[in-house]
Structure formats: C-alpha cells, structure tokens
KEPANU-311334 format. One record per residue (C-alpha): residue number from 1; residue in one letter; y, x, z. Coordinates in nm, 2 decimals, decimal comma. Last residue first. Layout:
<nodes>
<node pos="NUM" code="a" yy="Y" xx="X" zz="Z"/>
...
</nodes>
This chain:
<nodes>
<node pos="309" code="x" yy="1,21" xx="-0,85" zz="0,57"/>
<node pos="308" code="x" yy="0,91" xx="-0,60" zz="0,62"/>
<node pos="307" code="x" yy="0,96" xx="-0,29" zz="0,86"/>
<node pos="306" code="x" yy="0,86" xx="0,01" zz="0,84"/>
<node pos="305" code="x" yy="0,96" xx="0,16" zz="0,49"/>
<node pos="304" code="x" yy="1,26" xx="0,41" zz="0,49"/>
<node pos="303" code="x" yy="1,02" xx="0,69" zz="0,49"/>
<node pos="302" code="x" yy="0,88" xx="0,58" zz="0,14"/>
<node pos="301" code="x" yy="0,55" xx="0,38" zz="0,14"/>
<node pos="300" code="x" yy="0,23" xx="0,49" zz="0,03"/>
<node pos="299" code="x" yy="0,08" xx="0,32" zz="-0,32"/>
<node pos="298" code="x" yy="0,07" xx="0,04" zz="-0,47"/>
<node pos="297" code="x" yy="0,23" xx="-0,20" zz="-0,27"/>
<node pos="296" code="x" yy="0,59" xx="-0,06" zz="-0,33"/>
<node pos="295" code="x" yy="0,81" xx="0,03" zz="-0,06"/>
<node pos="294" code="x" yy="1,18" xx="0,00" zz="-0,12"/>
<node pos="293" code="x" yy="1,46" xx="0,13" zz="0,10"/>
<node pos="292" code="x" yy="1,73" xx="0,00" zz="0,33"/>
<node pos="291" code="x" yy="1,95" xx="0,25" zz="0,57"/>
<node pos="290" code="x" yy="1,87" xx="0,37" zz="0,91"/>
<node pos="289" code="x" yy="2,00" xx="0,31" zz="1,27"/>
<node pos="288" code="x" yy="1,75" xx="-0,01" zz="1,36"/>
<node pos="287" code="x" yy="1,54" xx="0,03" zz="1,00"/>
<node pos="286" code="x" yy="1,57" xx="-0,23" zz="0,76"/>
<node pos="285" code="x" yy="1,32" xx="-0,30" zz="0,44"/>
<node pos="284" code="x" yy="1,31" xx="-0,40" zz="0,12"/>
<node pos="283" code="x" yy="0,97" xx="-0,51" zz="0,03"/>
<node pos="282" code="x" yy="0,62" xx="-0,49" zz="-0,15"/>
<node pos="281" code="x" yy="0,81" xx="-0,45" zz="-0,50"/>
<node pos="280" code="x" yy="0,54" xx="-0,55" zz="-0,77"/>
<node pos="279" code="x" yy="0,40" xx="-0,25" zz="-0,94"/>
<node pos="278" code="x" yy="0,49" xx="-0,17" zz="-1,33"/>
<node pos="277" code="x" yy="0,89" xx="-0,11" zz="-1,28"/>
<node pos="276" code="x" yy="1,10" xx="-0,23" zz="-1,51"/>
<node pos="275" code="x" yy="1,14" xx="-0,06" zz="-1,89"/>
<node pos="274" code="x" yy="1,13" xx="-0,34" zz="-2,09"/>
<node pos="273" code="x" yy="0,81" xx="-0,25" zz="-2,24"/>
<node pos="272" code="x" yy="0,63" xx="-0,25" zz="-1,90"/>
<node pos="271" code="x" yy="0,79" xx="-0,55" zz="-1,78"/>
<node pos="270" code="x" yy="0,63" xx="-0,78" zz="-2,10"/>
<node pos="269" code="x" yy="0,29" xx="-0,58" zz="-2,05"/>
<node pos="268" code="x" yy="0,30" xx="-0,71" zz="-1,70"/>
<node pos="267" code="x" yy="0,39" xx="-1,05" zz="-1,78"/>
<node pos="266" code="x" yy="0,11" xx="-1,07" zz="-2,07"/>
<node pos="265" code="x" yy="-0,12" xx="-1,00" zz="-1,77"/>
<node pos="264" code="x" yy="-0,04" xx="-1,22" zz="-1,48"/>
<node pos="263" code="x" yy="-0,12" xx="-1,50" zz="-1,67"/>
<node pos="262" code="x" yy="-0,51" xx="-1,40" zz="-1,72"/>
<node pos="261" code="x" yy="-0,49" xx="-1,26" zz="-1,40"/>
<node pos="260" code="x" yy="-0,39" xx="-1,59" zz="-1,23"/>
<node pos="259" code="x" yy="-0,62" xx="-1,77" zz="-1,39"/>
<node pos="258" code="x" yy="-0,91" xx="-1,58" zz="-1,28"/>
<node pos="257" code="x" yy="-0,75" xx="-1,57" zz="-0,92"/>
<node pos="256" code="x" yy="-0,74" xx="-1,96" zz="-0,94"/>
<node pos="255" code="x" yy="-1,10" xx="-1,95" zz="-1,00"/>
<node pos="254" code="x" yy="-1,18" xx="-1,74" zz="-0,72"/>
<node pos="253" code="x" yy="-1,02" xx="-1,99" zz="-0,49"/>
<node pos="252" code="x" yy="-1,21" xx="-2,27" zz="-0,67"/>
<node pos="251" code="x" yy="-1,52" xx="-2,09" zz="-0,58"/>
<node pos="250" code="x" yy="-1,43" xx="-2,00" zz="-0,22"/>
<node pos="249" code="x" yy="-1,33" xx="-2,42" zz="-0,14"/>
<node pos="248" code="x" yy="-1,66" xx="-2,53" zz="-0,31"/>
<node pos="247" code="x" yy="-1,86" xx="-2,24" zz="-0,11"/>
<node pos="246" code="x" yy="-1,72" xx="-2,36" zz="0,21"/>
<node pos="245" code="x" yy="-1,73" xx="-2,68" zz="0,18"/>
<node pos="244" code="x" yy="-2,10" xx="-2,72" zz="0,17"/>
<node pos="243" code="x" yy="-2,22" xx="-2,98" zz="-0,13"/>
<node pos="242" code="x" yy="-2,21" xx="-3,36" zz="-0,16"/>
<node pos="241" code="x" yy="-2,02" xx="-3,36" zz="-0,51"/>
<node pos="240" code="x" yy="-1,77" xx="-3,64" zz="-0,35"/>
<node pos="239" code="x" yy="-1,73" xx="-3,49" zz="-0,06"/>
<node pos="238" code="x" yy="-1,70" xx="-3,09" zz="-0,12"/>
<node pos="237" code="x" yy="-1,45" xx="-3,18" zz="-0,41"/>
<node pos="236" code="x" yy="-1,24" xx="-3,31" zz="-0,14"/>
<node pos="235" code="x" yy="-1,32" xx="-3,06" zz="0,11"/>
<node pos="234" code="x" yy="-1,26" xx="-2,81" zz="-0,20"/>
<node pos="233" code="x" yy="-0,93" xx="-2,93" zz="-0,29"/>
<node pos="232" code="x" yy="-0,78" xx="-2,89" zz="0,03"/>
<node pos="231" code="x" yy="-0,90" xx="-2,57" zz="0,07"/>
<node pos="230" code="x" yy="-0,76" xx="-2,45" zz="-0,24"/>
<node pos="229" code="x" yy="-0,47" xx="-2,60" zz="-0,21"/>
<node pos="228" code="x" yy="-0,42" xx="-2,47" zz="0,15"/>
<node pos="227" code="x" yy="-0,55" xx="-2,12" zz="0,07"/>
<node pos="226" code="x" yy="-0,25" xx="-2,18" zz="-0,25"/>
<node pos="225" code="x" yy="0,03" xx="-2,24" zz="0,00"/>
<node pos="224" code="x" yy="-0,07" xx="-1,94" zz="0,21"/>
<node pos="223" code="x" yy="-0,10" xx="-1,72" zz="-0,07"/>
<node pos="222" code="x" yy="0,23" xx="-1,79" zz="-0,23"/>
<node pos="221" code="x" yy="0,43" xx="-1,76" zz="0,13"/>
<node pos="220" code="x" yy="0,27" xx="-1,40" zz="0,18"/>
<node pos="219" code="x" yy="0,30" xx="-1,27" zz="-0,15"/>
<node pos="218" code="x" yy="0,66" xx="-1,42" zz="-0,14"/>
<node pos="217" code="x" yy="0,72" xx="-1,27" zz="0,17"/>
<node pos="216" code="x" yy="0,57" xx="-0,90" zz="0,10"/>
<node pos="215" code="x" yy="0,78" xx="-0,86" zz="-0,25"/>
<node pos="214" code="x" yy="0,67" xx="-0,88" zz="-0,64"/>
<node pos="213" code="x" yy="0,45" xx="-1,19" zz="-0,71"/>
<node pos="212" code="x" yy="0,23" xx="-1,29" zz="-0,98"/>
<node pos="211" code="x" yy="-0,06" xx="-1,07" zz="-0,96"/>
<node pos="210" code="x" yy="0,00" xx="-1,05" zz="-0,54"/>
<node pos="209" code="x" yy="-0,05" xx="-1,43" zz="-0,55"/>
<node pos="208" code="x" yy="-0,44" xx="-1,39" zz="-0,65"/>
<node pos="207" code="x" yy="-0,50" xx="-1,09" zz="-0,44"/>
<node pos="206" code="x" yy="-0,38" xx="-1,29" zz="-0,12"/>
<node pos="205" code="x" yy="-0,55" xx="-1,62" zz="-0,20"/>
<node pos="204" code="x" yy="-0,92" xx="-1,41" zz="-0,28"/>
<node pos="203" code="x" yy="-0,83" xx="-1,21" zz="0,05"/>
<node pos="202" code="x" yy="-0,87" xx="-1,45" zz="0,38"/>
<node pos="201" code="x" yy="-1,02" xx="-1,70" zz="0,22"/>
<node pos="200" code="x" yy="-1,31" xx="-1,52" zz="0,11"/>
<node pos="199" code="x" yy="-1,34" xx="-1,35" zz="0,47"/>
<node pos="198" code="x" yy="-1,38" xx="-1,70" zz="0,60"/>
<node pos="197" code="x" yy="-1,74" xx="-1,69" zz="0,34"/>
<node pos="196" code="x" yy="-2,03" xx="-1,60" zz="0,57"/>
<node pos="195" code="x" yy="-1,87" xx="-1,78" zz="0,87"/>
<node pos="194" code="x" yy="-1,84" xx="-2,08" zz="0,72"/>
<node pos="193" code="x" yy="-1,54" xx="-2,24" zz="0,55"/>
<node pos="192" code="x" yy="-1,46" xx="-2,56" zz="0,72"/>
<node pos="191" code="x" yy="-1,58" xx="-2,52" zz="1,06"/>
<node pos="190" code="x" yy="-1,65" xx="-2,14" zz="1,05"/>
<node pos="189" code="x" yy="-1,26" xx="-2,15" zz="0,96"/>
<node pos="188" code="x" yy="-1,04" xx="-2,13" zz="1,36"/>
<node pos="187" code="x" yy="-1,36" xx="-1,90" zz="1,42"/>
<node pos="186" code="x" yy="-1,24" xx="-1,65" zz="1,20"/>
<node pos="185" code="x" yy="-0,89" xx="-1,68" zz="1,22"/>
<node pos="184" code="x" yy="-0,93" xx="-1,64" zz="1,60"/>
<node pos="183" code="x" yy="-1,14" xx="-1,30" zz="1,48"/>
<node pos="182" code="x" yy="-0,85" xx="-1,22" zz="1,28"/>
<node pos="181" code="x" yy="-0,59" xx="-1,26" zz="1,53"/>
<node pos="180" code="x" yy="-0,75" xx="-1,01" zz="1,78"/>
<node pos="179" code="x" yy="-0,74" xx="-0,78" zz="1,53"/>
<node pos="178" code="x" yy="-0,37" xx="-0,79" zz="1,49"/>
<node pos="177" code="x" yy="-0,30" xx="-0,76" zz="1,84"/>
<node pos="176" code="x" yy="-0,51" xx="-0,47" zz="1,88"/>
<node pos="175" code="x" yy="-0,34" xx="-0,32" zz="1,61"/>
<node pos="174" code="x" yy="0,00" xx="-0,45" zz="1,77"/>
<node pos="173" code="x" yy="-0,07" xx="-0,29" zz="2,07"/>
<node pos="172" code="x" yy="-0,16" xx="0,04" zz="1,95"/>
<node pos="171" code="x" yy="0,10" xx="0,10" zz="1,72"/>
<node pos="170" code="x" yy="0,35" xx="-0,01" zz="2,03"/>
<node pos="169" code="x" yy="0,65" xx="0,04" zz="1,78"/>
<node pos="168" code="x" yy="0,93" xx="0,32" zz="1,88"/>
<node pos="167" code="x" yy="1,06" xx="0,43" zz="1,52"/>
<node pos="166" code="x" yy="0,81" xx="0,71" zz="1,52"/>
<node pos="165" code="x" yy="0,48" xx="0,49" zz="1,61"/>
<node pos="164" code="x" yy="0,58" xx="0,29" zz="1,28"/>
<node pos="163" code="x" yy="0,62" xx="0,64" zz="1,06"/>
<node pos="162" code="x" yy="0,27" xx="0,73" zz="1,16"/>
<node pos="161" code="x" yy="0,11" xx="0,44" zz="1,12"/>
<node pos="160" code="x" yy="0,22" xx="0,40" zz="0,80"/>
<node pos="159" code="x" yy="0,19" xx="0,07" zz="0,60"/>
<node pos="158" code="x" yy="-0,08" xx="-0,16" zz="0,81"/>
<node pos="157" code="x" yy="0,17" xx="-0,11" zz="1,10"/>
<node pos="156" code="x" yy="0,48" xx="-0,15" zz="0,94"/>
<node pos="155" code="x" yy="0,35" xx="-0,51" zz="0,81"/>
<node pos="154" code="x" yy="0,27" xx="-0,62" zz="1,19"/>
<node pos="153" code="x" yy="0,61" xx="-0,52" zz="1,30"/>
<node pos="152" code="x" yy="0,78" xx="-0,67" zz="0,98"/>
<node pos="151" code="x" yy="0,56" xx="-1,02" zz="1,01"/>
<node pos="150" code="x" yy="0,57" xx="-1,04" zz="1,41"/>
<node pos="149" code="x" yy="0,69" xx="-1,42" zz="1,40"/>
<node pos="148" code="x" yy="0,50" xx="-1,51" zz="1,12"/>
<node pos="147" code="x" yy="0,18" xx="-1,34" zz="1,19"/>
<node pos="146" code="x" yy="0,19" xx="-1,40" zz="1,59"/>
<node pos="145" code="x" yy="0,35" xx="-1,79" zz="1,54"/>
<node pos="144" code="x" yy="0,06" xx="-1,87" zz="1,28"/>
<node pos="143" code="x" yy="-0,21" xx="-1,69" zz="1,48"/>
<node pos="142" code="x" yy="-0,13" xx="-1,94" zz="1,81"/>
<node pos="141" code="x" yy="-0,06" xx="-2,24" zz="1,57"/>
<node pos="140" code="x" yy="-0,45" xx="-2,23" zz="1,42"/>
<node pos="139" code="x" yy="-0,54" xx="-2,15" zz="1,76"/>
<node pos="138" code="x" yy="-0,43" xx="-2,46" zz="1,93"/>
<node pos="137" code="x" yy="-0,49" xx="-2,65" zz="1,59"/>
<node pos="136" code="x" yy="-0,84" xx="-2,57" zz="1,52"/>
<node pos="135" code="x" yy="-0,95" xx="-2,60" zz="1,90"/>
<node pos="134" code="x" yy="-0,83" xx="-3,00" zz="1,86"/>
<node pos="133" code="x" yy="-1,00" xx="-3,02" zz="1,55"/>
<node pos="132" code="x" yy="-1,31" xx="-2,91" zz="1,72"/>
<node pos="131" code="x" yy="-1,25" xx="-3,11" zz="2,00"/>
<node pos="130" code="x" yy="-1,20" xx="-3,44" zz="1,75"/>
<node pos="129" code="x" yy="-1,52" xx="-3,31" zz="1,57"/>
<node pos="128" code="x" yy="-1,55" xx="-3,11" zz="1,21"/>
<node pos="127" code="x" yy="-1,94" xx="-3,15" zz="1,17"/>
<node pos="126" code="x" yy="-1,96" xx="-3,32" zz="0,86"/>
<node pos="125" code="x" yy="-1,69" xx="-3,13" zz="0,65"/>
<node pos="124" code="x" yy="-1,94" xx="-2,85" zz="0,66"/>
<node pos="123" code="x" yy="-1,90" xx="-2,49" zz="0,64"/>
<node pos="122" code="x" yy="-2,14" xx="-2,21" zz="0,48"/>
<node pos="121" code="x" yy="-2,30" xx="-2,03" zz="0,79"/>
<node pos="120" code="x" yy="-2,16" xx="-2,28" zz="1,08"/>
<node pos="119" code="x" yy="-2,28" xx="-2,57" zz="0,91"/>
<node pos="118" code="x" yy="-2,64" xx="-2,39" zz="0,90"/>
<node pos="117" code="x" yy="-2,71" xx="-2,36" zz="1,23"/>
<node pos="116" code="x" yy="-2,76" xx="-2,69" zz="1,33"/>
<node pos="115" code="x" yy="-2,86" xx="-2,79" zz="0,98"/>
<node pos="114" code="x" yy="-3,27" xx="-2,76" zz="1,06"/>
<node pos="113" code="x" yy="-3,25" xx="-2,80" zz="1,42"/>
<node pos="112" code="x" yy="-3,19" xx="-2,62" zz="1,75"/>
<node pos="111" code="x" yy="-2,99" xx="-2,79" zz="1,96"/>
<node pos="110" code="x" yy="-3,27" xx="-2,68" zz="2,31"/>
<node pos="109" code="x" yy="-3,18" xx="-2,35" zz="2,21"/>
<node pos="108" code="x" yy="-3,43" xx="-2,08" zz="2,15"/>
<node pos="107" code="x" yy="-3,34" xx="-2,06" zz="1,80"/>
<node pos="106" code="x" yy="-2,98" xx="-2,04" zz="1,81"/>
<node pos="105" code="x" yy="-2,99" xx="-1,76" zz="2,04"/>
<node pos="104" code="x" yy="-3,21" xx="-1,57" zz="1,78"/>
<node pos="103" code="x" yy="-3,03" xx="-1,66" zz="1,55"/>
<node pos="102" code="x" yy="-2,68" xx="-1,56" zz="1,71"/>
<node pos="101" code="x" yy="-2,87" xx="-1,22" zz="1,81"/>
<node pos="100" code="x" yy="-2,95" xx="-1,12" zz="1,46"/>
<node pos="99" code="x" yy="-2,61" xx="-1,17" zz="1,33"/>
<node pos="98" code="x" yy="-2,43" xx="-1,00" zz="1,59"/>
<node pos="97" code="x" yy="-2,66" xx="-0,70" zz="1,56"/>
<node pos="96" code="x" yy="-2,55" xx="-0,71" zz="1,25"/>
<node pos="95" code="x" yy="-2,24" xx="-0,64" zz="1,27"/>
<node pos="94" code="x" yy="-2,23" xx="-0,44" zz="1,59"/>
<node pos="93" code="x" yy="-2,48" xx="-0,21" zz="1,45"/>
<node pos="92" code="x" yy="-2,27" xx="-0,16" zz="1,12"/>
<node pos="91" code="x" yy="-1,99" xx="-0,09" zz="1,32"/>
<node pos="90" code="x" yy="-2,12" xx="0,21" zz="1,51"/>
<node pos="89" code="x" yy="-2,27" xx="0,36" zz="1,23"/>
<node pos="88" code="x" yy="-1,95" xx="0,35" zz="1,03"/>
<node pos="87" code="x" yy="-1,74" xx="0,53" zz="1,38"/>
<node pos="86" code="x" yy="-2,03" xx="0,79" zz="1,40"/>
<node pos="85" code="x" yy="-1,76" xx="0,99" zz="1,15"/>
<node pos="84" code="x" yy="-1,50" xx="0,96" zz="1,43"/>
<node pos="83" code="x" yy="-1,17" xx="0,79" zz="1,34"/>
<node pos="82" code="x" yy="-1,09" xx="0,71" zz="1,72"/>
<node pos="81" code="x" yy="-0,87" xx="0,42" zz="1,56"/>
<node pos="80" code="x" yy="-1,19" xx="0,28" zz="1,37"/>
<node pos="79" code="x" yy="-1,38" xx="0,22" zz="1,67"/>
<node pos="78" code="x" yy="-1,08" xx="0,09" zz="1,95"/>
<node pos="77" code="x" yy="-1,06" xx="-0,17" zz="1,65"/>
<node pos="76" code="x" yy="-1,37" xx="-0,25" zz="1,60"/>
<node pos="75" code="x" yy="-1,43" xx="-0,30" zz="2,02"/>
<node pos="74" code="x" yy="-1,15" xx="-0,53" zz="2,05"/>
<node pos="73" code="x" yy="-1,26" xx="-0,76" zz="1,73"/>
<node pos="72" code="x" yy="-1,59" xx="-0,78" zz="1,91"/>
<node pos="71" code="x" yy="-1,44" xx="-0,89" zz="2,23"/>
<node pos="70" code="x" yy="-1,22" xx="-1,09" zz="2,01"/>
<node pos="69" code="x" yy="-1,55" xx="-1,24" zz="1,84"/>
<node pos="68" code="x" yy="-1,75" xx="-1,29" zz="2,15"/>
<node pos="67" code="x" yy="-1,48" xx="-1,55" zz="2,31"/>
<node pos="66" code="x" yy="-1,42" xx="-1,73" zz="2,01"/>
<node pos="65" code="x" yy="-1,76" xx="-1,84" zz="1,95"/>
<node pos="64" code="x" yy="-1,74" xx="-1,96" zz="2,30"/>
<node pos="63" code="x" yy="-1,49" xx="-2,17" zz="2,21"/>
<node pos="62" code="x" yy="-1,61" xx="-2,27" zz="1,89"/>
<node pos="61" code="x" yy="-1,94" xx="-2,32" zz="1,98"/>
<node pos="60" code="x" yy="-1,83" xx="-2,54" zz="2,27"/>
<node pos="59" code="x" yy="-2,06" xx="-2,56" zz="2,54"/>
<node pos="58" code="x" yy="-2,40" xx="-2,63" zz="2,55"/>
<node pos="57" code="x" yy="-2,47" xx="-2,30" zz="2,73"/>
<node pos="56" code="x" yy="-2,76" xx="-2,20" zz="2,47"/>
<node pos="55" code="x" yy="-2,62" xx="-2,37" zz="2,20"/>
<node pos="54" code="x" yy="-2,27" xx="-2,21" zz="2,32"/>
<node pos="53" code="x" yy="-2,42" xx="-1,89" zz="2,32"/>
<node pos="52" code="x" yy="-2,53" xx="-1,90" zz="1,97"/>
<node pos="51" code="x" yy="-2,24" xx="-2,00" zz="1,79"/>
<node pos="50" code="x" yy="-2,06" xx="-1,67" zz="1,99"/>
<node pos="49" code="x" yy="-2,38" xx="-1,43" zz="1,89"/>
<node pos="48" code="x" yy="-2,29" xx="-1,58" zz="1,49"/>
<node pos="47" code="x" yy="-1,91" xx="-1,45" zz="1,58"/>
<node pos="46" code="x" yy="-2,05" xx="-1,14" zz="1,56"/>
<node pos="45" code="x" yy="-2,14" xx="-1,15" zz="1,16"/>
<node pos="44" code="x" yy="-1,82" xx="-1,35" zz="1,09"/>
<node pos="43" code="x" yy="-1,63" xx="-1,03" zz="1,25"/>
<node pos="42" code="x" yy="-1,81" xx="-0,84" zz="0,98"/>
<node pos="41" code="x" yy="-1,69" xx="-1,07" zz="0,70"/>
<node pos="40" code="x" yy="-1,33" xx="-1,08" zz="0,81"/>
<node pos="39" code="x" yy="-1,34" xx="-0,67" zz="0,82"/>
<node pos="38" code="x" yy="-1,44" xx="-0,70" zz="0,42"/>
<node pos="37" code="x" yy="-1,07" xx="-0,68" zz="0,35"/>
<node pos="36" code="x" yy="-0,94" xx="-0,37" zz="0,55"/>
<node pos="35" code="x" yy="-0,72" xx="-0,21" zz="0,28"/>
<node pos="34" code="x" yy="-0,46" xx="-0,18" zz="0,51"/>
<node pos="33" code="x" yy="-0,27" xx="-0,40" zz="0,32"/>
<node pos="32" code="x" yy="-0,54" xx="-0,61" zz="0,22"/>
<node pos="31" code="x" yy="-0,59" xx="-0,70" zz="0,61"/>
<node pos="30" code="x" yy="-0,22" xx="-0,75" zz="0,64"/>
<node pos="29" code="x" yy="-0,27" xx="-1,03" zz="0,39"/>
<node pos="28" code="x" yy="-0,58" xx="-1,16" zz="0,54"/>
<node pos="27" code="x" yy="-0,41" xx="-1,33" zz="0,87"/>
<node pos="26" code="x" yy="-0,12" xx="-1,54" zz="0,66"/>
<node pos="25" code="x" yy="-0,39" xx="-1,59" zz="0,40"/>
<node pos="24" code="x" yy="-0,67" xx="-1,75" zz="0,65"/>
<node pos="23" code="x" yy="-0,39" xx="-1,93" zz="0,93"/>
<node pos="22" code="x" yy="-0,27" xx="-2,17" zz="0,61"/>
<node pos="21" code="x" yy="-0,57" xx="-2,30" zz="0,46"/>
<node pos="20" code="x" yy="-0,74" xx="-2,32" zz="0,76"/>
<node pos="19" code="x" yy="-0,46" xx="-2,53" zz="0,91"/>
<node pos="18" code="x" yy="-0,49" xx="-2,73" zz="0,59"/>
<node pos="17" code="x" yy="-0,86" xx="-2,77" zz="0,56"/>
<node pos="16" code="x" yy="-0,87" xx="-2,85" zz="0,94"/>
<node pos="15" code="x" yy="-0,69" xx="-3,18" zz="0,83"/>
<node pos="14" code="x" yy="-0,84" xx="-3,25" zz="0,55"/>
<node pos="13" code="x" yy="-1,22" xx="-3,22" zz="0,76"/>
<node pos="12" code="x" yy="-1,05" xx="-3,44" zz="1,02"/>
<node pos="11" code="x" yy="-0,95" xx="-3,74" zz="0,79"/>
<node pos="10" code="x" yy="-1,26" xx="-3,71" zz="0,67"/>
<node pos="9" code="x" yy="-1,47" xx="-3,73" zz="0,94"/>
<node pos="8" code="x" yy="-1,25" xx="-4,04" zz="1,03"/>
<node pos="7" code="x" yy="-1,36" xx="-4,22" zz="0,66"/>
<node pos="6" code="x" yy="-1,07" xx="-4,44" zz="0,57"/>
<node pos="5" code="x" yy="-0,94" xx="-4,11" zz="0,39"/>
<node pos="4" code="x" yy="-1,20" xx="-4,12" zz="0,12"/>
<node pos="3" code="x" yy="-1,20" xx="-4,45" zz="0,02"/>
<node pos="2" code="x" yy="-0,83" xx="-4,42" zz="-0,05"/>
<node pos="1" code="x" yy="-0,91" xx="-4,11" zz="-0,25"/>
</nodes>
C-alpha cells in the first residue's frame, strides 16, 4: 500500500475514485427512482462525440466531453417529456450516433493510438492527470451540492410529477436540472470507470443499499459510501492485478449486491412473519400547509408524498 501511494498517478487515480464514488450513487438514485437506470449508459454513448472533439481540438476531453453530453442530456430530456411514441427512435439515434461519431473523430485525430481511446471506454488509473483531477473535483462538488442540497425537490420529481407541479415546483426545471447532472456525472467517471460502465456505478450501489435500507436518506447515504468503497477498492485492485479500473471497480460492486441479497433475505422473511411492512419505507415527508405521510418505494406514492426529508 505504501508503495502504492508514492506513485503520483496513484495518488490521483484514489483520489478521482472517491469523488466518483460519491457523485455516481448520489446522481443514480433518482435515476432508479424514476426507473431511468440505463439513461447513464446512453449518455456515455454521446459523451464518446465529446472525447472525440477534444482529439480533434486538442483540448480537454473532459471538458469538451462535457460540453456534448449536457447538450445531449438537454435534448433526452425535452424527448421523453413530449412522451411521443417517435420519442424511442429518437433516442436510439442519438445514442449511437454518439458512439459512431466519437470513433470516427477519434480516428482521424492526430492522438490517435491503440489505448487512446480505450481508457475512456473501460477507465484507466493511468491517464487520471492533474487537470483531469482538477475537472473531477469542480464538477464532482457542483453535482454533490445540486443532489444534496435539492434532495426533496429532486426526489418529488422522480415520484409524481403531477403532484410536484401542484405544490408549485418548476417540474421542468428541475428535470432539466437533473439531467444535466447525470451527464456531468458521466464525464466526472469516464476517467475512472469508463464510459461503457459509469451507468454501473450509478445503479449497482443504489440497488444494493435499497435491500438493506428502508428510507430515501439512508438509501442514499448507504450507496454513496459503498460507490466509494467499491471504487476505492477497485483502483487498488486495478493496480496490482494490472487490469482497467472500470470493470474491477463494477465487478466488486456487483459482488457486494450479491451479498447484500443474500443478507437482505432472511431479514425480509423475519419482517414478514412479524407482521411489519414487506417494502422499505422510501420517506416521510412534509408538505408547506399539509401534514406528513409515508411513501413507499415500491410502488406510487400517497398524495402526501412530494418531498423527501
């Protein structure tokens, strides 16, 4: 370990790891909640166009990668609120239209090389540099402060609609903002995770503390700290075993899901004969004018549900 951490690559790669770690869950929880879980994966696809550019521009990739995804992020989101049938279509082509013009752009670039590409698909604790650390953090803090700070607009949103646009929230606004924060996630983890697996990280953590927790902040605090174990333990593992991070850090998050079922499961049966309620407890809530209910995370919320404590 001492070895490991007189290395400066390293010392960057850890430190990524746990801002990665942290913006990934706190991002991918509303994501599950509106059952929206693969849109990480798709925005990875666009982002490719963003890695491309900056080959072409020899700028930042992770600048410019950041630049194309919110546009992209934008555009998804003005997509699925119209609700049209084309809306599928129209997504599909974005995706991989994203993907096919980021290697194409890649290719014609004077950086063009056999890995250049390839540390942004599956992550690489090689290529972590001080102004890609330096990106990590500014954004990493910018989608930390929006998810935190705007946890029970944001989680009345990804609820009911409906209900949120009745008590006086900009529904619109904070959809927008909320895509716009996944696509930073996104790029804030192509780094570490690559951009075929960030959508991993954004909902293996989540599911895997939602079998041993039963309210919204504890779902959300348990998934954050285990994205940053896991992603701290696969950079490690990534550097002694000589493999990409970003499947080492997805694999181990997977196997802490396993686990987690496996525990989760004797519990459940143990509620279930004593009477309590199956589902975990997604929140008790507070309405300006209104009293308290419960919603529960497995199915639509009551009335009284908009706004997560």
């Amino acid at each position: 370990m001492t070895e490991m951490l007189s290395y400066d690559f390293m010392q960057r790669a850890l430190l990524a790891a746990v801002l990665v770690g942290i913006t990934a869950p706190a991002v991918g929880i509303y994501l599950v909640q509106r059952r929206q879980a693969l849109m990480g994966d798709g925005m990875g696809h666009v982002a490719m166009t963003g890695v491309g550019l900056g080959f072409i521009f020899q700028t930042s990739p992770v600048w410019m990668a950041v630049l194309v995804c919110v546009l992209g992020a934008v555009t998804m989101e003005l997509v699925r609120s119209r609700g049209n049938q084309r809306g599928d279509i129209a997504l599909a082509m974005l995706f991989y239209g994203g993907m096919a013009c980021g290697k194409l752009l890649v290719s014609l670039s004077a950086q063009a090389g056999a890995g250049s590409l390839e540390s942004y698909l599956w992550g690489s604790i090689l290529t972590v540099a001080p102004e890609d650390l330096a990106a990590i953090a500014v954004l990493g803090a910018v989608v930390i402060a929006v998810t935190v700070g705007l946890r029970r607009q944001l989680f009345a949103i990804c609820q009911d609609e409906d209900f949120a646009r009745v008590t006086g929230l900009p529904v619109r606004t904070l959809n927008l903002l909320l895509a716009v924060m996944a696509a930073v996630t996104v790029t804030v983890a192509m780094r570490v995770v690559g951009l075929l697996l960030v959508s991993a990280l954004m909902v293996v953590p989540v599911v895997a503390a939602q079998q041993l927790t039963r309210s919204f902040a504890a779902t959300q605090g348990a998934s954050i700290a285990l994205g940053v174990v896991v992603s701290l333990a696969g950079v490690t593992g990534s550097y002694h075993l000589d493999v990409p991070s970003g499947p080492a850090i997805v694999l181990l998050a997977i196997a802490v899901f396993a686990v987690f079922g496996v525990i989760a499961a004797p519990l459940a049966r143990r509620r279930h004969r004593a009477g309590a309620d199956p589902g975990p407890r997604e929140c008790d809530v507070q309405l300006p004018g209104r009293g308290s209910s419960d919603a529960s995370d497995t199915g639509t919320p009551e009335r009284g549900a908009g706004l997560a404590q």
